[in-house]
C-alpha positions in Angstrom: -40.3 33.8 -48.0 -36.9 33.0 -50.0 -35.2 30.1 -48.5 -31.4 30.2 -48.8 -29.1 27.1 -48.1 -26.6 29.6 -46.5 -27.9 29.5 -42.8 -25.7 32.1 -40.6 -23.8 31.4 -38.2 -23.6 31.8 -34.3 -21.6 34.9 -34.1 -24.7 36.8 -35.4 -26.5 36.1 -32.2 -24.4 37.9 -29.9 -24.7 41.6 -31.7 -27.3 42.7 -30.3 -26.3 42.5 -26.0 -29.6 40.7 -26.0 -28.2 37.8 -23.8 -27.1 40.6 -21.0 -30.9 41.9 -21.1 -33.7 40.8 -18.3 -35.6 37.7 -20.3 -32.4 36.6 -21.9 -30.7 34.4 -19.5 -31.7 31.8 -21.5 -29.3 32.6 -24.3 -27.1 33.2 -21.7 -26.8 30.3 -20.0 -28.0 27.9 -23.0 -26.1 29.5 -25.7 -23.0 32.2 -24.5 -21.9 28.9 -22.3 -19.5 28.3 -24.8 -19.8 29.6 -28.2 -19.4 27.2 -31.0 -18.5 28.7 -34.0 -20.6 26.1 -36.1 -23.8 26.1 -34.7 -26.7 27.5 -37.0 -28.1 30.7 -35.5 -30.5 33.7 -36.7 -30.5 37.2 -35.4 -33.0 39.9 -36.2 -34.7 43.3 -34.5 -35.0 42.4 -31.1 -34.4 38.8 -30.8 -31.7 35.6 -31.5 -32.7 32.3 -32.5 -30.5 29.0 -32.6 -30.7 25.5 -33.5 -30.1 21.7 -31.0 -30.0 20.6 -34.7 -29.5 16.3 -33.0 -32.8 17.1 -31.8 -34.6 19.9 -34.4 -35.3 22.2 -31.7 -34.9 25.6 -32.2 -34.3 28.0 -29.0 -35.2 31.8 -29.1 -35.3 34.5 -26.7 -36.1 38.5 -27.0 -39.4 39.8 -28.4 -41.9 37.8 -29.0 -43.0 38.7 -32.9 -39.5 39.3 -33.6 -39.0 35.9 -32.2 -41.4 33.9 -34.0 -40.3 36.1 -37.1 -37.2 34.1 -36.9 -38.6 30.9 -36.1 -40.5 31.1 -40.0 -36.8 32.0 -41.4 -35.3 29.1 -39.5 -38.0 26.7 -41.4 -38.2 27.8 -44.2 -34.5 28.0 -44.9 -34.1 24.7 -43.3 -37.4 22.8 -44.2 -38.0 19.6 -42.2 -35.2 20.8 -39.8 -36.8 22.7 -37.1 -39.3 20.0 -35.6 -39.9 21.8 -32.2 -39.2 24.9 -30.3 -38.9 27.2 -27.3 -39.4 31.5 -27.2 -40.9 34.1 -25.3 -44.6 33.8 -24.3 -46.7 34.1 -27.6 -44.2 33.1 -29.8 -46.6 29.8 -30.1 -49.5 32.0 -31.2 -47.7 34.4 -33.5 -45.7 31.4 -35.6 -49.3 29.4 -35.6 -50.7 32.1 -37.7 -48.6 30.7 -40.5 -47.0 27.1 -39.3 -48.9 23.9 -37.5 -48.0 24.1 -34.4 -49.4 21.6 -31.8 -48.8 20.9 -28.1 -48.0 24.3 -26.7 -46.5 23.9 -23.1 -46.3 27.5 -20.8 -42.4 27.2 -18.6 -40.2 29.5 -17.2 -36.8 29.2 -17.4 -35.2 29.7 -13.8 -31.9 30.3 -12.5 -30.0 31.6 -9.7 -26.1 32.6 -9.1 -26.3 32.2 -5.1 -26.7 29.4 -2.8 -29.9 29.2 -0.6 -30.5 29.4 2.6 -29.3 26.0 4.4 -32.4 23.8 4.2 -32.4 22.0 8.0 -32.7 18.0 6.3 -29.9 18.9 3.9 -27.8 16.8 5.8 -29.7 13.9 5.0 -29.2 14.1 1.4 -26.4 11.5 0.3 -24.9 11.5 -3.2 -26.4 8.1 -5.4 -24.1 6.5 -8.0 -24.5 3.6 -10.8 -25.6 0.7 -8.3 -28.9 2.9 -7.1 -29.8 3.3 -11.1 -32.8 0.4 -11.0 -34.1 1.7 -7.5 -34.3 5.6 -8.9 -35.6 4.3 -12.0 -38.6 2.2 -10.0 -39.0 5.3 -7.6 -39.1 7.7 -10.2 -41.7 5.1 -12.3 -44.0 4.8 -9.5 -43.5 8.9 -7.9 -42.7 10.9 -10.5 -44.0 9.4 -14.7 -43.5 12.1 -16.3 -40.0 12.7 -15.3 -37.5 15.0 -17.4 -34.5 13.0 -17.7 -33.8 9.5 -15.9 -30.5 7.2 -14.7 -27.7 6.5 -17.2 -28.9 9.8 -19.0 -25.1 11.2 -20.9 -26.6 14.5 -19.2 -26.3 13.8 -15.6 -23.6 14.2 -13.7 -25.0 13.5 -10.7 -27.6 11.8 -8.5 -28.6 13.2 -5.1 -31.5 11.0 -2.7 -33.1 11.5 0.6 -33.4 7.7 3.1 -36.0 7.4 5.7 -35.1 5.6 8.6 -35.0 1.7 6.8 -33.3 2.7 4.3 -36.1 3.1 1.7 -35.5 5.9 -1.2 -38.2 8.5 -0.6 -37.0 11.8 -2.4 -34.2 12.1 -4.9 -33.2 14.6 -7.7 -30.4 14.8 -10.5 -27.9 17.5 -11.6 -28.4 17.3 -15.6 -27.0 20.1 -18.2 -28.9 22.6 -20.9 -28.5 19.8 -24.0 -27.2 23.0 -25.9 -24.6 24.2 -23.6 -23.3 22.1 -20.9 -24.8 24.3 -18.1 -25.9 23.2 -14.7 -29.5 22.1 -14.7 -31.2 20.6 -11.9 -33.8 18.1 -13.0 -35.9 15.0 -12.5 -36.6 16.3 -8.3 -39.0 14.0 -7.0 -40.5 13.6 -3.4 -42.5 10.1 -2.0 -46.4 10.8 -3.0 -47.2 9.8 0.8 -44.9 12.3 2.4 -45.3 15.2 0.1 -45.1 18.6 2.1 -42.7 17.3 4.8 -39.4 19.8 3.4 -37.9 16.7 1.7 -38.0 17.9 -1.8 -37.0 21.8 -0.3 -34.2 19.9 1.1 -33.0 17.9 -2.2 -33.7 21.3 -4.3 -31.2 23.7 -1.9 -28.8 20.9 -1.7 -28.4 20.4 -5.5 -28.3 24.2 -6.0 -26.1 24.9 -3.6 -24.0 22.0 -5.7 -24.1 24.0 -8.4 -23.1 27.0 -7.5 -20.8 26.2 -5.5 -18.5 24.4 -8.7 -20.1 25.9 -11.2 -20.7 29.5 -10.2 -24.7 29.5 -11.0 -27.8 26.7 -11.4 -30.8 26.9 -13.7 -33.9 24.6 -13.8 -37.1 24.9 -15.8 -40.5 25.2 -14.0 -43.9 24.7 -15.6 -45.5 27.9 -15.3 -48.8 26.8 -13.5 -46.9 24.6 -10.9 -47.5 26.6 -7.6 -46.2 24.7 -5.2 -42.7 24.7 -7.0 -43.0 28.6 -7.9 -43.3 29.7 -4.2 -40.2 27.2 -3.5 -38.4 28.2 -6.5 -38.5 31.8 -5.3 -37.7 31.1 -1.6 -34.5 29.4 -3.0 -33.6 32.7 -4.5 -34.4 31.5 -8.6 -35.1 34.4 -11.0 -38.6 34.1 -12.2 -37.6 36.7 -15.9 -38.3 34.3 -18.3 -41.7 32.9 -19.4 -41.4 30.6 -22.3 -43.5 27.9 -24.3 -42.6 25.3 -26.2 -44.6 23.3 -29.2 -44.3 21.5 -32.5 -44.1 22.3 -35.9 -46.0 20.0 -37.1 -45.0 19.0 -41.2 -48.1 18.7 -43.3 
């Protein structure tokens, strides 16, 4: 394949009314919210591609061979650029048949426009600020490792935790953003190993959407697609479930 070192343009990705299709809410949500005029995108037959070029990570949504069709443009015109990405289900498998890709993680990208229904222990949840930074951080060490995104993160704009009765920290949850686009993400929800099951992380999760939607019209989340405890509560919150992804690496030889 020809590179070029002319890589088009966003306004190429929004030609196609992909973005108002049923599997496209990522492009939606983590691209149409805004629109800059100068980020790198790729559009072809059935699917958009565009580039978080800070981090190398190239998004696509639409069908999957078109997708991974774009994903070889994308790096091959911009070689050592595109380190990582996210598509449709089987994107992973089609680009592998010509790139190195490694580390191939199943999600699905959820979202919702509509508040839950009120969660009874809601009204335990209290908003956390700056000074609670060390104790999420140690509860979110011991409860929850492999946390998405922690305190003092430039993404979050806010931190949400559940108290038991002394006072101790035993759930707690952030509202983060989509890196690309600024939109509402609800991340890093984490419940006390020892009192898992008891509605406390139901009640932090309908709170924080319920947050978001009510200032920002909508709230989206990403769910690892063999998590079945957090499917089921996903769903009862009223979270589309139209968009399995997976993410990898390109791995440079």
């Amino acid at each position: 394949m020809q590179a070029t070192t002319l890589p088009p343009r966003t306004a190429d990705l929004f030609t196609q009314g992909l973005e108002t299709q049923t599997g496209s809410a990522l492009l939606r949500f983590g691209a149409a919210r805004p629109r800059p005029a100068g980020r790198i995108g790729w559009s072809g037959d059935g699917a958009v591609a565009w580039l978080d070029e800070p981090r190398g990570h190239l998004w696509s949504v639409g069908e999957p061979t078109a997708a991974a069709g774009l994903a070889l443009r994308a790096a091959h015109q911009l070689p050592g650029s595109v380190r990582e990405f996210t598509g449709p289900r089987g994107t992973d498998v089609l680009l592998g048949r010509h790139l190195a890709v490694a580390d191939p993680v199943a999600w699905v990208f959820r979202w919702t426009l509509d508040e839950p229904p009120l969660h009874p222990a809601e009204e335990r949840v209290t908003e956390l600020d700056e000074t609670h930074h060390g104790e999420l951080l140690a509860f979110l060490g011991e409860h929850s490792p492999a946390h998405s995104t922690g305190p003092g993160s430039s993404d979050v704009t806010l931190w949400a935790g559940i108290r038991d009765a002394d006072g101790r920290l035993v759930a707690c949850g952030a509202m983060s953003s989509l890196r690309d686009s600024g939109a509402p993400l609800m991340a890093s929800v984490a419940t006390d190993a020892a009192l898992r099951g008891q509605g406390l992380g139901a009640a932090l999760t309908s709170w924080l959407t319920r947050y978001a939607v009510r200032r920002y019209g909508f709230c989206t989340l990403w769910q690892l697609a063999d998590n079945t405890p957090a499917d089921r509560l996903y769903t009862r919150l009223g979270y589309r479930n139209e968009d399995p992804c997976v993410a990898a690496r390109i791995v440079t030889r």
